[in-house]
N, C-alpha and C positions, 0 to 999 in steps of 0.2 A: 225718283223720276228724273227722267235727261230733263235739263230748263232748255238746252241747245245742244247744236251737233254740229260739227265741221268736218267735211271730207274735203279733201288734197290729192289727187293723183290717183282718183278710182276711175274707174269705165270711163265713164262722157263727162268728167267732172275735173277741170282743171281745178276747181277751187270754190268750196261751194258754204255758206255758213246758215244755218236754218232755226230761226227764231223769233218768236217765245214756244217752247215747246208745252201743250197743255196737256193733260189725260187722255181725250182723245184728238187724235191730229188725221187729216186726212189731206190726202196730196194727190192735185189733179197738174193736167198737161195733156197737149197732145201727143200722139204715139211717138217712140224713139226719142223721147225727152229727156230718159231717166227717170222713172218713177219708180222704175223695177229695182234699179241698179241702189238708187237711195235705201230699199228695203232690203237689199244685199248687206250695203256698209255697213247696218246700221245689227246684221245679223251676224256679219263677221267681229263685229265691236264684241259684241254680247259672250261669241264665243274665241274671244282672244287666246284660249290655251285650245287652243285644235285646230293646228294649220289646215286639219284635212278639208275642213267647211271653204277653204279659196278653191280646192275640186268642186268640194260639193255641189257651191251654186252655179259653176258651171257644167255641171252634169244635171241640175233640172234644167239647164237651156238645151240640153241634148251636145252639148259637148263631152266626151267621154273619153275622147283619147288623141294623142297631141305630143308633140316630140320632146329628146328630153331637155333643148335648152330653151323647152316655152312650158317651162312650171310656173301654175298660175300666169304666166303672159298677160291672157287677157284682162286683169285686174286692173294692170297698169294703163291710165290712160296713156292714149296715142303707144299704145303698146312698147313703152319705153320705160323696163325696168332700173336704170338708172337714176329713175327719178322715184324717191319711197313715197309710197301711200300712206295720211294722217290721215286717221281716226279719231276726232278727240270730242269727247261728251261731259257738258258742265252739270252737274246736278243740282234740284232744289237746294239740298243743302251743302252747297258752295265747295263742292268737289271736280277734282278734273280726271278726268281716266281717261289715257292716249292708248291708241293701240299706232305701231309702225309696224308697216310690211314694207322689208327691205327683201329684195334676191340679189343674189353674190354667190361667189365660189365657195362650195361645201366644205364644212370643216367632218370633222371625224364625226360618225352616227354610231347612233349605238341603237335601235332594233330597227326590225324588216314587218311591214305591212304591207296587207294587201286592203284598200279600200273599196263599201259597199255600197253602193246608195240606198237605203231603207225606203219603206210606202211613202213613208209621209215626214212631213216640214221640215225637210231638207237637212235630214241627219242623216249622219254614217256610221256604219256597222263596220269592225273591223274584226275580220274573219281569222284572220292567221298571224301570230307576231310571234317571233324570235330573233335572241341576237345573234348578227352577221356584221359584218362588213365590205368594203370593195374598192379597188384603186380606182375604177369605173371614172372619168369625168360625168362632169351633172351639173344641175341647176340648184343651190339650197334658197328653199325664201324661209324667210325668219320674221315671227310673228313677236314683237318689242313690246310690253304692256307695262303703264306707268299707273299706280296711282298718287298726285298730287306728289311730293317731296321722293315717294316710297322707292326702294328698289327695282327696278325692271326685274322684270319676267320672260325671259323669252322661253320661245316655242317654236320648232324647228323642223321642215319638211323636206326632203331631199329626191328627186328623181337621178337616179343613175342615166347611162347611158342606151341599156338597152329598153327603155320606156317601160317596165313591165315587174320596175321594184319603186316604193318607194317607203323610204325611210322616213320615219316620225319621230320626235324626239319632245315631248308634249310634259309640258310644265303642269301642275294639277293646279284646277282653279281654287282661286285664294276664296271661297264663298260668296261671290257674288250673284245675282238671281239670276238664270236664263231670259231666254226668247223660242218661241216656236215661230216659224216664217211656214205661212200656207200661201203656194203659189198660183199663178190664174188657174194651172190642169191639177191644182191638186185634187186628190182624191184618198181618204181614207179607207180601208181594208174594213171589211164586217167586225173583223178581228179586233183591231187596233178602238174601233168604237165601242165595243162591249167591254174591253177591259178595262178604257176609261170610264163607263158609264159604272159600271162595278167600283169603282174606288170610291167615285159621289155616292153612289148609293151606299153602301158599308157607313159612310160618312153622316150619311142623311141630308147629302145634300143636294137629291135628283129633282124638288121642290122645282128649284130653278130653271132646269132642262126644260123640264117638262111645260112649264111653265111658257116659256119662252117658246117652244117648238107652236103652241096653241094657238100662236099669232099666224101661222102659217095653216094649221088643221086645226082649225076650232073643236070638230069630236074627237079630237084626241082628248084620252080620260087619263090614261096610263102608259107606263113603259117597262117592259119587263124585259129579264133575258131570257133564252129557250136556247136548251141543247139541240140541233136540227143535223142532220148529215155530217155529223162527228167534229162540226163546231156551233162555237155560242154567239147567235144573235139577236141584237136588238129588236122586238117586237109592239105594235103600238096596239092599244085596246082603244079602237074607234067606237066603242057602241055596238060592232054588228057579232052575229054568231062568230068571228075566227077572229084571230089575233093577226095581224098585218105587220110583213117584215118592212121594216122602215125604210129599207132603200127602195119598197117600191110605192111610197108615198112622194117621191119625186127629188129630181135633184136638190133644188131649193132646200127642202126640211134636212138633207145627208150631209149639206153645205155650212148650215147654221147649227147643226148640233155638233158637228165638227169644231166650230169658231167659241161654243157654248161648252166644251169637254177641253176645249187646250188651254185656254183661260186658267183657271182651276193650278195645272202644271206649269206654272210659271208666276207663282205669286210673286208677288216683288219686283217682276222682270217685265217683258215687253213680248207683245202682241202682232205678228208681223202680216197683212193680209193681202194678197197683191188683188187687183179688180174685186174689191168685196162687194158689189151689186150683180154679180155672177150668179145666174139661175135661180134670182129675187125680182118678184114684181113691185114696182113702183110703189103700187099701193102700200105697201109693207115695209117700205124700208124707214118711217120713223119710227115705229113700233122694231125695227131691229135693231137700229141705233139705239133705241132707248134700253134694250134690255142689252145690249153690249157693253152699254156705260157703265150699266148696274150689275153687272158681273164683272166691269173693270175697279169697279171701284171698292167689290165686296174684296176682289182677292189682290188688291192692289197694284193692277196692272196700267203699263202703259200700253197702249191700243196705236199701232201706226198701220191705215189703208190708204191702198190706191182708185182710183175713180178715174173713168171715162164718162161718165155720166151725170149730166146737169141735175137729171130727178133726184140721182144718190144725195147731189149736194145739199138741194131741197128739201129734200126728207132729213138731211142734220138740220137743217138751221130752223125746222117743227120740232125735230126733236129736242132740242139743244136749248130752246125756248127759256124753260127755266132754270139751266142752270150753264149760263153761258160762257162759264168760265172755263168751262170741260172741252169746251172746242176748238180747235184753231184749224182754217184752210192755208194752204199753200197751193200757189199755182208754178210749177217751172213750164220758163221758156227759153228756147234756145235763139241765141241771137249770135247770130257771125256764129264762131266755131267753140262757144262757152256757151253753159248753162246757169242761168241766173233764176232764182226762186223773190215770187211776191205775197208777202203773206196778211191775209185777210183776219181783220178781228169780227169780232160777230157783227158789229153794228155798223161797218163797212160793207161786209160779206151782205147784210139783209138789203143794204140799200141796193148797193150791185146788182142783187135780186130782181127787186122789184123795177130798177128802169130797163133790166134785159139786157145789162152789161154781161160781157164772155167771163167767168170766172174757173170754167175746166179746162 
């Protein structure tokens, strides 16, 4: 697990260091503070051999196309490539892993892609590659990853001049665990849910799910999958005569078994969740924290959300009760034209609580 994380020269972050990192971490602020952008960095770190993910996350903001001497641009704070982005994450057990993104003038590539935004947490699909080349001017950003003493790695993205090629040149990763990043409009595909829920179950380990989901539908009994209209969907066994397709038991339950199915695919790795109090009632969100912990902790995940929400916080620090060392709050705020984060230990955070001091 990260103990700490320092970004350098991302979005709204002239310079930002965030610390004690615990198992589960949750990070409030008001709007346009960078809550988003921190669960970016923190998704690009993870995937330091795939320049493609600095489009990526800008195509869930709905930016998708953009000229060719602004590759990745907006990464850069104050949109000033010149200056490289640090990435760098100290681990419990006393490792450093930097990721730098530098853009500069492109050297030689070697293949041609076209990149896809896929349904869900903000992966990409590459559709077509072969080798090309071109005298074309262009933008190269180059993805530099250290660990501790080790060799660099780099990983290398290229847009030509006519915006409408870009070159990849993508180091394979040295085994490190992923991240899945689910964004506030995420939304998983019927699809994409039953073939995860298929891997737990083969596994025997749909206990859990189901388990969890029951805090939301109490007569939920079961969950099976059914071939329907020439695909397979998730269906819940409430008690009555028919089997009920799960996305129409409401957003909340398609939301959390989504957060309860990506877990799973990322052991070892990290957890990314943007407004995790999204189409959850108050009432529920200790009992969600609680069984998030416990599926972070069965598959050894680190868990980072965002919150606008006072109740959400609330409901951690019920949930969190007895085992207080799984939590840690961070509040950013922006002050002049930086962003500065304040982070709360639990017995800070309760008192906070209780005189009605601002802690989102």
């Amino acid at each position: 697990m990260f103990s700490s994380f320092t970004v350098e020269n991302f979005r709204c972050f002239k310079k930002l260091h965030i610390t004690p990192l615990n198992r589960v971490n949750l990070i409030a602020g008001k709007n346009n503070v960078g809550k988003t952008a921190l669960l970016e960095a923190l998704f690009l770190h993870y995937g330091y051999h795939n320049p493609a993910l600095g489009m990526g996350i800008d195509a869930l903001r709905g930016i998708q196309r953009f000229r060719s001497d602004e590759l990745m641009l907006n990464l850069f704070c104050g949109f000033d490539p010149a200056k490289e982005i640090k990435l760098i994450a100290e681990t419990d057990d006393k490792h450093r892993l930097s990721l730098k993104i530098v853009s500069q003038i492109p050297r030689q590539t070697v293949a041609t892609l076209k990149p896809h935004l896929g349904n869900g947490g903000g992966q990409l699909e590459i559709l077509d590659t072969s080798q090309d080349s071109t005298s074309d001017p262009g933008v190269e950003v180059q993805f530099i990853y250290k660990e501790d003493d080790e060799t660099e790695i780099v990983s290398t993205a290229t847009l030509t001049d006519s915006s409408d090629e870009i070159r990849v040149d993508r180091t394979p990763q040295s085994g490190r665990p992923a991240a899945v990043f689910h964004t506030a409009k995420h939304r998983e595909s019927s699809e994409q849910l039953a073939e995860r829920f298929s891997s737990l179950a083969i596994a025997r380990e749909q206990t859990r799910v189901i388990n969890t989901l029951q805090l939301l539908e109490p007569k939920l009994k079961d969950l099976t999958l059914q071939h329907r209209g020439g695909k397979v969907m998730i269906y819940g066994d409430t008690g009555g005569s028919r089997l009920i397709p799960l996305q129409l038991m409401g957003d909340g339950i398609t939301r959390v078994l989504s957060y309860v199915l990506a877990i799973p695919r990322v052991r070892g790795g990290a957890m990314l969740i943007d407004e995790v109090e999204n189409g959850l009632h108050h009432s529920i969100m200790s009992d969600i924290w609680r069984a998030l912990a416990q599926s972070a902790r069965a598959y050894d995940v680190q868990l980072f959300a965002t919150t606008h929400s006072s109740e959400c916080i609330s409901a951690a620090v019920q949930a969190f009760e007895s085992r207080q060392d799984d939590f840690q709050l961070y509040r950013l705020d922006r002050i002049k034209d930086d962003v500065k984060v304040k982070s709360y230990d639990f017995e800070t955070l309760s008192m906070a609580l209780e005189l009605g001091l601002e802690t989102r």
